[in-house]
SEKENU-103104 format. One line per field, with one value per residue (C-alpha): x, y, z; residue number from 1. Coordinates in steps of 0.05 Angstrom, whole numbers. Layout:
c1 c(X,...);
c2 c(Y,...);
c3 c(Z,...);
k c(NUM,...);
REM end
This chain:
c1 c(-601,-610,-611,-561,-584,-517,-511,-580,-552,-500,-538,-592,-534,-510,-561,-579,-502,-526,-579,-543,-493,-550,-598,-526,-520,-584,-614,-602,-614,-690,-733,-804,-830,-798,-836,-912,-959,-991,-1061,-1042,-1011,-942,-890,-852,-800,-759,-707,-755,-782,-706,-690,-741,-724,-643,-662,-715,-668,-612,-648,-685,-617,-596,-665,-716,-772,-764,-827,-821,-860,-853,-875,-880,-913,-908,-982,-959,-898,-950,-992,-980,-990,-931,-883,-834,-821,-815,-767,-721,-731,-713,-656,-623,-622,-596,-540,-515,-533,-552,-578,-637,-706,-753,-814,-759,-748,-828,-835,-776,-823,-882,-845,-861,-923,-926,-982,-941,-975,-955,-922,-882,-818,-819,-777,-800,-771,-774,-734,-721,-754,-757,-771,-790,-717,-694,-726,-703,-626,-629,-637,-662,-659,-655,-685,-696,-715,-722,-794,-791,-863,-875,-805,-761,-692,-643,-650,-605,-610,-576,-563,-518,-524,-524,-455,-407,-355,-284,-314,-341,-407,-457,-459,-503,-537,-536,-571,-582,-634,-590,-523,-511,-518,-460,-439,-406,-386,-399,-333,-299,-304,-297,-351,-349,-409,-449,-489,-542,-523,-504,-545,-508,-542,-498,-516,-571,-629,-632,-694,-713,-777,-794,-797,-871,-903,-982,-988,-944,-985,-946,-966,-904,-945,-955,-892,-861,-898,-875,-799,-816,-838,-765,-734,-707,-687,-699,-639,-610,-644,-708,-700,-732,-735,-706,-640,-676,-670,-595,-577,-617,-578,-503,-524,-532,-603,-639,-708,-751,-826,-880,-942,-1002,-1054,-1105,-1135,-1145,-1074,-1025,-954,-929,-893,-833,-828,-801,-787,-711,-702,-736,-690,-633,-646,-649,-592,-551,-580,-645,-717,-768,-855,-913,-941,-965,-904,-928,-880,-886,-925,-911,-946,-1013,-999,-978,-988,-971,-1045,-1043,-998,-1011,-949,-882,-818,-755,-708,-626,-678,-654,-704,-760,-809,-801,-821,-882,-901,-892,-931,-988,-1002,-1014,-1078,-1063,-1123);
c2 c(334,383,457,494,561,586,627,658,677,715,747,777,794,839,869,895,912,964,981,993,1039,1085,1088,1106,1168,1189,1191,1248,1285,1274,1337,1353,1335,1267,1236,1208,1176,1112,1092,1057,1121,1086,1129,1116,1160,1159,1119,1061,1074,1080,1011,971,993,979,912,888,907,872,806,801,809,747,711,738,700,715,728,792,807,883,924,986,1000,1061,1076,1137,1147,1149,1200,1267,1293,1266,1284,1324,1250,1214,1256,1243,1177,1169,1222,1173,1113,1148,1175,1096,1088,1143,1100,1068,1101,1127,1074,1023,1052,1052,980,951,976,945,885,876,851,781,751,691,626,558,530,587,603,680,742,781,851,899,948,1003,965,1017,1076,1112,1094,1118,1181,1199,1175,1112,1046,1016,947,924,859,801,729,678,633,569,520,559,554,613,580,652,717,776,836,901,934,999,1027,974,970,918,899,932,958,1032,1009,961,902,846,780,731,663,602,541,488,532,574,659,692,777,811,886,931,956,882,813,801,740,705,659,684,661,675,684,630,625,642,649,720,742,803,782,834,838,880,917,966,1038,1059,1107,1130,1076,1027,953,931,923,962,947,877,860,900,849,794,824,834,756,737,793,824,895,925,968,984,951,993,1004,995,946,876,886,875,797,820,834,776,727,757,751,811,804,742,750,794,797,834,833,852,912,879,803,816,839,804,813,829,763,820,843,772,726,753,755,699,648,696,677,600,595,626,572,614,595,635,625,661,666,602,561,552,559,608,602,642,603,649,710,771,760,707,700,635,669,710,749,738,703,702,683,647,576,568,608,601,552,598,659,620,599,676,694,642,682,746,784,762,796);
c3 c(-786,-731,-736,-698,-713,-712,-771,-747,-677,-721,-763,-707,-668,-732,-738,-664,-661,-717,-678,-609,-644,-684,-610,-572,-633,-628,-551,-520,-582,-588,-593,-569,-632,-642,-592,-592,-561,-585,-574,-509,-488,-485,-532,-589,-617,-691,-662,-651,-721,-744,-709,-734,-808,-802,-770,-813,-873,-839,-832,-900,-932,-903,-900,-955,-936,-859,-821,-771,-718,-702,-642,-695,-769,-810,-822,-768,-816,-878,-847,-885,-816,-799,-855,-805,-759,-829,-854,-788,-795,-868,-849,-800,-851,-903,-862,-861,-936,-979,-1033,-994,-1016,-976,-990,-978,-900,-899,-924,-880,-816,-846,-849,-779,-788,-775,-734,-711,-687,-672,-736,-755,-758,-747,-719,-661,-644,-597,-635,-574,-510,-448,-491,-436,-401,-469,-468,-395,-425,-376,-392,-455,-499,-570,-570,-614,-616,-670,-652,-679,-687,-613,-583,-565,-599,-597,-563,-563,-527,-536,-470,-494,-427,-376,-334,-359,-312,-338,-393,-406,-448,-445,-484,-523,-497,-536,-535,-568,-544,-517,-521,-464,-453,-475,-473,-509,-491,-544,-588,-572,-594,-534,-515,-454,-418,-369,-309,-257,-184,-139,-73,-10,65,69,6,1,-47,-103,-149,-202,-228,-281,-256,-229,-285,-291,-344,-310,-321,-255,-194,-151,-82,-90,-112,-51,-9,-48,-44,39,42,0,41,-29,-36,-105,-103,-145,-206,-216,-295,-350,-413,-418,-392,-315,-355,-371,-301,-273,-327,-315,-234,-211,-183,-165,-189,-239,-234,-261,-231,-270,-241,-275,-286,-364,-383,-418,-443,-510,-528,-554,-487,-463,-510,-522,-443,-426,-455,-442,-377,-382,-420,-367,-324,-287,-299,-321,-311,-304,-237,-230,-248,-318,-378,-420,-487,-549,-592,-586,-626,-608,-530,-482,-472,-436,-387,-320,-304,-307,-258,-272,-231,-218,-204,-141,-111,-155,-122,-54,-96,-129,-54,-34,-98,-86,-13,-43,-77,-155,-195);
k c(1,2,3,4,5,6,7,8,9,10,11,12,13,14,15,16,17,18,19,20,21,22,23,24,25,26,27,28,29,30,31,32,33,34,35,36,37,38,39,40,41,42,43,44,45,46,47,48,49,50,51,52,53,54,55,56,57,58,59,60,61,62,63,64,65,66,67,68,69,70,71,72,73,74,75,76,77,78,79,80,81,82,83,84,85,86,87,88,89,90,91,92,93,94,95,96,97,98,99,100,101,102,103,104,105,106,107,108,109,110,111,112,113,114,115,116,117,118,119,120,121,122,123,124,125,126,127,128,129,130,131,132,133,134,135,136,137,138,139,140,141,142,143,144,145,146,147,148,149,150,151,152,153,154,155,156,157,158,159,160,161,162,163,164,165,166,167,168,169,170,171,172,173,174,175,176,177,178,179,180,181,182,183,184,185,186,187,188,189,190,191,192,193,194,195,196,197,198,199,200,201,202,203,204,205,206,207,208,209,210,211,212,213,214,215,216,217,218,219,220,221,222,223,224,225,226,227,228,229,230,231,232,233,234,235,236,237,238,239,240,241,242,243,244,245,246,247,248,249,250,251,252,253,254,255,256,257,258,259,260,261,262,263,264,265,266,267,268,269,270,271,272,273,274,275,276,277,278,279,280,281,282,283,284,285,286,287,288,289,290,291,292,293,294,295,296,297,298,299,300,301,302,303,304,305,306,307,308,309,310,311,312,313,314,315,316,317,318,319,320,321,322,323,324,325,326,327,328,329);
REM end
């Protein structure tokens, strides 16, 4: 019998609903002190820690036995040097239940900690991707995918702020291999299918790209020569996290790429995998930069990957072509 992953889809898209909803309460209310910097420089606040604990809880209720790959752990958390961030972060899950300990908040995080591989079934989560977007109180994501024997089969993504047609908030994408994308705004059950853009010759070509920071692993210059080459503007998706997949999937831009500054670098597979078949689903194709598919089956990074494409398909092979004439590391 085949799996339809139904009941999974439902149960990841749970639990980054109760994600979305504590990240809306609590950005814009972050103090100097509630942000750090990892070793990578990259920050993480309490609401990523908080995240990662009311999601991990949420899906080993329903599947004990689940694997989870995490972007955080709590050795920071466990760090008597750190009591005053703990304490916000056990604060903010025991606002939703009082009765949950403290070593239970600690433990969910550390349940992150799968390694993956290629004959696992396993979560991965990006518990508040774009922190920096969250930070600046601009765009963010809550994303999750389910990675089955190597095969991205669901993806959701929480976009809280991303502009939903007729509605005043942003919404969840939601996908399942084989299904379809579908959104639905946040405060509704409201769900309706979405899809990437339709070519026209009048149409402007819109593409997207993280915002340019000192630690930024993209290459903004060679991608504006790419976007010259497509004649693409980038307005006005420059913003961070997953949700550039969101607006590429729901057709608002054509193509997303991210071009690496350096020839060793590769992606966190939780910085894709949830947008990635977001993307197909809704009909769009997504590669690295040399047309290959994407592999998670590697670990923690898409190692056997060089970059990333996505676009609505229709225009993909012309943006490999315009890729293939550029420097690449």
């Amino acid at each position: 019998m085949s799996i339809t992953y139904e009941h999974e889809c439902q149960v990841a898209i749970d639990a980054v609903y109760k994600a979305c909803e504590l990240a809306k309460r609590m950005q814009g209310t972050l103090e100097a002190l509630d942000v750090v910097n990892k070793e990578d420089l990259s920050p993480v606040t309490i609401t990523d820690f908080s995240c990662q604990a009311l999601i991990n809880m949420h899906l080993l209720s329903e599947f004990p036995d689940a694997e989870i790959m995490g972007e955080e752990d709590a050795l920071f958390l466990r760090n008597p040097q750190n009591a005053i961030i703990k304490a916000k972060v056990v604060e903010q899950i025991q606002k939703l239940d009082p009765h949950i300990r403290e070593e239970q908040i600690l433990d969910a995080i550390d349940q992150g900690g799968s390694s993956g591989g290629p004959n696992k079934r396993f979560w991965v989560l990006d518990p508040i991707d774009g922190t920096r977007g969250f930070i600046r109180n601009e765009q963010y994501a809550v994303a999750l995918a389910l990675i089955d024997q190597g095969e991205v089969v669901i993806g959701v993504l929480g976009c809280p702020r991303l502009p939903i047609p007729g509605h005043t908030s942003g919404g969840i994408f939601s996908a399942i291999k084989g299904k379809g994308t579908f959104l639905q705004p946040l405060g509704t059950q409201e769900k309706k299918r979405v899809h990437v853009s339709i070519p026209s010759a009048h149409a402007e070509l819109i593409y997207c790209e993280t915002h340019p920071s000192p630690t930024s692993s993209h290459n903004h210059s060679e991608a504006h020569k790419i976007a010259h080459m497509l004649n693409a503007t980038p307005k006005p998706f420059r913003l961070d996290s997953q949700c550039k997949y969101a607006v590429v999937a729901q057709g608002e831009a054509s193509i997303y790429f991210r071009i690496p500054v350096s020839k060793t670098h590769r992606e966190k597979i939780w910085d894709h995998a949830p947008g990635m078949i977001v993307v197909e689903e809704a009909g769009g194709r997504v590669t690295d930069l040399y047309g290959n598919s994407l592999d998670f089956s590697h670990g923690k990074t898409l190692s056997k990957n060089f970059g990333l494409l996505a676009t609505n398909r229709a225009i993909h092979d012309k943006a490999l072509e315009a890729i293939s004439k550029t420097s690449l590391p």
